[in-house]
LONUTOR-602540 format. One record per residue: residue number from 1; y negated, z negated, x of N, C-alpha, C in turn. Coordinates in nm, 4 decimals, decimal comma, m for minus. Each point is the difference from the previous one (the first is absolute). Example, Ala and Ser with C-alpha at 12.3 -4.5 7.8 and 13.67 -1.06 7.14 Angstrom:
2
1 0,5690 m0,7800 1,3190 m0,1190 0,0000 m0,0890 m0,1200 0,0000 0,0900
2 m0,1050 0,0720 m0,0350 m0,1190 m0,0060 0,0820 m0,1090 m0,0730 m0,0770
***
This chain:
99
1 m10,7989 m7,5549 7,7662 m0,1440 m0,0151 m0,0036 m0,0582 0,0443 m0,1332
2 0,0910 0,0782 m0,0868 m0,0795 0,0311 m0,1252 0,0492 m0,0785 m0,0875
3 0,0585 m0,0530 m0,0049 0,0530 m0,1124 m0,0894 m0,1280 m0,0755 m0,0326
4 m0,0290 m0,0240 m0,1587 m0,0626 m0,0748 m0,0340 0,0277 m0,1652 m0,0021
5 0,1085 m0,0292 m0,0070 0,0737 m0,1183 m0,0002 m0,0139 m0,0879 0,1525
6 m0,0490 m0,0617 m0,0136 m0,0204 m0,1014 0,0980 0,1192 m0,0969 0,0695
7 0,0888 m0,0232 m0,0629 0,1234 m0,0249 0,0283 0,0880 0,1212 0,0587
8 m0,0215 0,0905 m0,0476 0,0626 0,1357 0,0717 m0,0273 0,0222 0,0858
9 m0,1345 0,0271 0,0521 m0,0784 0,0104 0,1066 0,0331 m0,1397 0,1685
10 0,0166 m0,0617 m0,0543 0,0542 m0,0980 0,0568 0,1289 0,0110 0,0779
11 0,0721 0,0179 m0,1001 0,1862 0,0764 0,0185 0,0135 0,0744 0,0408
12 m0,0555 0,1288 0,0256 m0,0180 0,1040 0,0753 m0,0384 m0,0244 0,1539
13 m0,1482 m0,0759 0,0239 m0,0603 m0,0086 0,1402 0,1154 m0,0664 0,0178
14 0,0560 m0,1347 m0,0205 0,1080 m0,0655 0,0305 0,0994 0,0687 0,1020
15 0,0526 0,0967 m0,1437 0,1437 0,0230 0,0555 m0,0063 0,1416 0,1087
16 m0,1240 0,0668 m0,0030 m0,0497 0,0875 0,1321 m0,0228 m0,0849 0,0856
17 m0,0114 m0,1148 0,0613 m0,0414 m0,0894 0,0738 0,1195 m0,0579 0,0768
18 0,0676 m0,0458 m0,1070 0,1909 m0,0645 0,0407 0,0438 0,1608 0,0415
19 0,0045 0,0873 m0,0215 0,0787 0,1030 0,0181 m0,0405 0,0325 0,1265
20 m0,1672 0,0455 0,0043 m0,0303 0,0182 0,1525 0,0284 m0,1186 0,1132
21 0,0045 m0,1223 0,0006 0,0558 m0,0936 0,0914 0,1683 m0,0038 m0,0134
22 0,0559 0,0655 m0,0606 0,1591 0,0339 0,0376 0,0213 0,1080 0,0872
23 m0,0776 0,1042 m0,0042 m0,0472 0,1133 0,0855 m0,0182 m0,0209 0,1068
24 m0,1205 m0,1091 0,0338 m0,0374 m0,0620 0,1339 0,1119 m0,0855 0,0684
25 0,0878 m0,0482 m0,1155 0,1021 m0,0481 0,0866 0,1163 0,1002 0,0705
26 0,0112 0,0513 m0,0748 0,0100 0,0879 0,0760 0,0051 0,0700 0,1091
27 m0,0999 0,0351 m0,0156 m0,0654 0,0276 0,1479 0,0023 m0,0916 0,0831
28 0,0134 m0,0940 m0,0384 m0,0017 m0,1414 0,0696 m0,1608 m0,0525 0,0636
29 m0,0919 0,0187 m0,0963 m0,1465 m0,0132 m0,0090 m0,0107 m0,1678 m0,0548
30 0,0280 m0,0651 0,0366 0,0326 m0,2183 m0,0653 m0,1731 m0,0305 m0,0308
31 m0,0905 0,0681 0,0642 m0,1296 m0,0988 m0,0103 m0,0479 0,0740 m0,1680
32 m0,0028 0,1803 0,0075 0,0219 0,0557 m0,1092 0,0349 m0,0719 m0,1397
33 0,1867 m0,0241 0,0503 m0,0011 m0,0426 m0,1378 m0,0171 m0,1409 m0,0361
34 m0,0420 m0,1328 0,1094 m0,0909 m0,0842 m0,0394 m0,1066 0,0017 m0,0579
35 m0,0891 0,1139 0,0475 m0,1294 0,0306 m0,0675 0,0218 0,0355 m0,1608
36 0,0863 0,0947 m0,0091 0,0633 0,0599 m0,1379 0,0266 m0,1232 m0,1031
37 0,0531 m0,0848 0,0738 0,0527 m0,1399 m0,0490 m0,1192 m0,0593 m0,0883
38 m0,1335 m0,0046 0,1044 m0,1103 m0,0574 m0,0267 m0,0540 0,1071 m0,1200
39 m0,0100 0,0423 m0,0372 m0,0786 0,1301 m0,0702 0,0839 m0,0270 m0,1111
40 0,1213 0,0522 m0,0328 0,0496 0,0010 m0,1378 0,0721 m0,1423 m0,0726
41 m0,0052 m0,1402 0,0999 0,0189 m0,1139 m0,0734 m0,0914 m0,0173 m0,1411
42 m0,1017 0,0268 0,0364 m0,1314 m0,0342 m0,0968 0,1017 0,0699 m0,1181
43 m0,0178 0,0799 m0,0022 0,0252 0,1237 m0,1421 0,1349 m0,0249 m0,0277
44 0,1169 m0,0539 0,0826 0,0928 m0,0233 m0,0650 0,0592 m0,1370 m0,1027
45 m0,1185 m0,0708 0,0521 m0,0181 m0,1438 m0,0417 m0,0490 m0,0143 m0,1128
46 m0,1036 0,1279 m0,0135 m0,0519 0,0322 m0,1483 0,0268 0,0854 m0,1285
47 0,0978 0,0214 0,0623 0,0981 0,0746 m0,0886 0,1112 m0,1084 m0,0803
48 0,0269 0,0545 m0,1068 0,1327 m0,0843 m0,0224 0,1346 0,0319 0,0447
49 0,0862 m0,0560 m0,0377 0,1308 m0,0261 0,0587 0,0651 0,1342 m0,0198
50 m0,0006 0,0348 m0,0620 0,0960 0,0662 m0,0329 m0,1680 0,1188 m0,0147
51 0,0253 0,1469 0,0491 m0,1189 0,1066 m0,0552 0,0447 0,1470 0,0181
52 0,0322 0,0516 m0,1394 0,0498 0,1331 0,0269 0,1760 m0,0174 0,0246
53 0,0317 m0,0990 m0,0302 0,1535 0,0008 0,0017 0,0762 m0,0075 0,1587
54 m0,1496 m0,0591 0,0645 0,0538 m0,0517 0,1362 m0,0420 m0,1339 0,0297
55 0,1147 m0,0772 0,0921 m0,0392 m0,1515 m0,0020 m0,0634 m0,0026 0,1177
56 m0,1036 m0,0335 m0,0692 m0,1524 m0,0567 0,0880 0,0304 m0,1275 0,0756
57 0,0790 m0,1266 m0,0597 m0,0173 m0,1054 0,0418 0,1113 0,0729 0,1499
58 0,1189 0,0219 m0,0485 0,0907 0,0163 0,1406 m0,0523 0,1021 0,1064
59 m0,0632 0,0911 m0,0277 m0,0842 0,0620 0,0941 m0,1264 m0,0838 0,1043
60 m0,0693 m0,0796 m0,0936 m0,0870 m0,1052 0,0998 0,1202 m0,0914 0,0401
61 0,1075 m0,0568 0,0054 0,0628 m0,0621 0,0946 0,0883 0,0799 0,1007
62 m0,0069 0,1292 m0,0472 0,1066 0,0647 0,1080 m0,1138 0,0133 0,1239
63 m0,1088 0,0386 m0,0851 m0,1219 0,0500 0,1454 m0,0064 m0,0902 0,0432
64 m0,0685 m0,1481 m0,0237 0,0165 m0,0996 0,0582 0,0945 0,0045 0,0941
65 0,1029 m0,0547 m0,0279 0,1033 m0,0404 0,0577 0,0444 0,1203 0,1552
66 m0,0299 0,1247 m0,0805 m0,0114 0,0813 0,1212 m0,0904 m0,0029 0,1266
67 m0,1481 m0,0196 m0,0577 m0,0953 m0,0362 0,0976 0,0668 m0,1125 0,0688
68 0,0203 m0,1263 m0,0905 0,0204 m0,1158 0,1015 0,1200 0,0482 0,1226
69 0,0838 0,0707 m0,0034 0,1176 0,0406 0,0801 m0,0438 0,0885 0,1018
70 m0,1412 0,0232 m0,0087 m0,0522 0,1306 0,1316 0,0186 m0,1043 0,1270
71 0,0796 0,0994 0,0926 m0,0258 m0,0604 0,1162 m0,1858 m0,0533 0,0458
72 m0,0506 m0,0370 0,0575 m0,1076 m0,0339 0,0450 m0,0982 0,1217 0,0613
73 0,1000 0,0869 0,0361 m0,1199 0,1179 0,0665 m0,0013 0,0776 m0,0646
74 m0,1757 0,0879 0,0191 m0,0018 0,0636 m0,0656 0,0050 0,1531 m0,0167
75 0,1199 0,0310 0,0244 0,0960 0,0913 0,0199 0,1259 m0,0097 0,0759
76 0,1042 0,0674 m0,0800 0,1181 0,0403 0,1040 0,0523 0,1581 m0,0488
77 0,1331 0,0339 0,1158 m0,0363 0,1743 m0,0294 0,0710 0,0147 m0,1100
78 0,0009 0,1821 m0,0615 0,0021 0,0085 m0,0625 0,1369 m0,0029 m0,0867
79 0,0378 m0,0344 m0,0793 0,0960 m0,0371 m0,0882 0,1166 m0,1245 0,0992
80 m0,0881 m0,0953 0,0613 0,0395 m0,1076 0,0456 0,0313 m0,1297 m0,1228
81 m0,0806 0,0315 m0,0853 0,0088 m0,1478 m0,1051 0,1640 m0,0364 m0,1028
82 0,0974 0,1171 0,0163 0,0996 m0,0075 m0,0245 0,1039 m0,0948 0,0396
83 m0,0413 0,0435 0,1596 0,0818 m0,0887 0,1253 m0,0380 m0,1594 m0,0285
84 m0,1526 m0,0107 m0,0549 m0,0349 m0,1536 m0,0192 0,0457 m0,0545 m0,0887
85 0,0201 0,0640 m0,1112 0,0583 m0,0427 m0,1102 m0,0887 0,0063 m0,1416
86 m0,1007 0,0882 0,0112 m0,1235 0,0220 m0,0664 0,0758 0,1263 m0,1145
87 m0,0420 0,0033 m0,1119 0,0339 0,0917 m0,0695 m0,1160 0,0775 m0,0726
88 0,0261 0,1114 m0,0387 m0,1163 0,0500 m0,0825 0,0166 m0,0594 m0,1656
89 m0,1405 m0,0597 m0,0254 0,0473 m0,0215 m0,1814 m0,0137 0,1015 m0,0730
90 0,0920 m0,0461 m0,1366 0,0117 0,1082 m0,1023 m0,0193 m0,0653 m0,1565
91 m0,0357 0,0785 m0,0323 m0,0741 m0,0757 m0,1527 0,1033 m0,0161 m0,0817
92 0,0016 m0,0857 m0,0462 0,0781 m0,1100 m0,0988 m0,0013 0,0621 m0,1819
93 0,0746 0,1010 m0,0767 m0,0713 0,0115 m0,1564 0,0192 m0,0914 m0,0347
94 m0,0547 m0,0590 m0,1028 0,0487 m0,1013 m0,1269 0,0068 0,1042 m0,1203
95 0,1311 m0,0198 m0,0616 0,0191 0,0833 m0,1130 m0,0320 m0,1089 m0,0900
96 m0,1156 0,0344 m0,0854 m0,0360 m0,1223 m0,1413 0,0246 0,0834 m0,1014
97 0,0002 m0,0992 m0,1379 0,0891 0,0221 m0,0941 m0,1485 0,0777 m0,0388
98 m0,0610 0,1248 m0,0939 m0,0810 0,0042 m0,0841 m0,0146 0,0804 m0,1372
99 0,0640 m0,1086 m0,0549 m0,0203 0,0328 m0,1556 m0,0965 m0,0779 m0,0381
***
């Protein structure tokens, strides 16, 4: 939040956002981290690909792809999403060259 950088600011709510809906899965909270879903697409879309030496683009398809795989209800118990085949994501670095 003190970040002057507007792109930072972005990357941050983001990735508190993806992190707390891995949590909820967790818990096995599904409507949670749909909602979560809804909230930090915006900001990750507006970010670039690559931010802070993490890949942005493979992170919006892992969430994706995760949401699309929620069973339909919204909830199951807790640390059930294993058994489904649901995983928690994990951020991707990109090591770039900078000279």
């Amino acid at each position: 939040k003190q970040s002057n950088d507007p792109v930072d600011k972005l990357f941050y709510k983001a990735l508190v956002q993806v992190a707390t809906a891995q949590f909820k899965l967790k818990k096995g909270m599904l409507r949670g981290v749909r909602k979560l879903y809804q909230y930090s697409m915006p900001s990750l879309k507006s970010i670039p690909d690559v931010c802070q030496d993490v890949d942005i683009r493979k992170l919006r398809e892992d969430f994706l792809y995760q949401v699309q795989s929620l069973p339909a209800a919204d909830s199951i118990m807790k640390g059930e999403y294993e058994r489904l085949g649901l995983r928690i994501l994990k951020l991707n670095v990109v090591i770039q060259d900078r000279q």
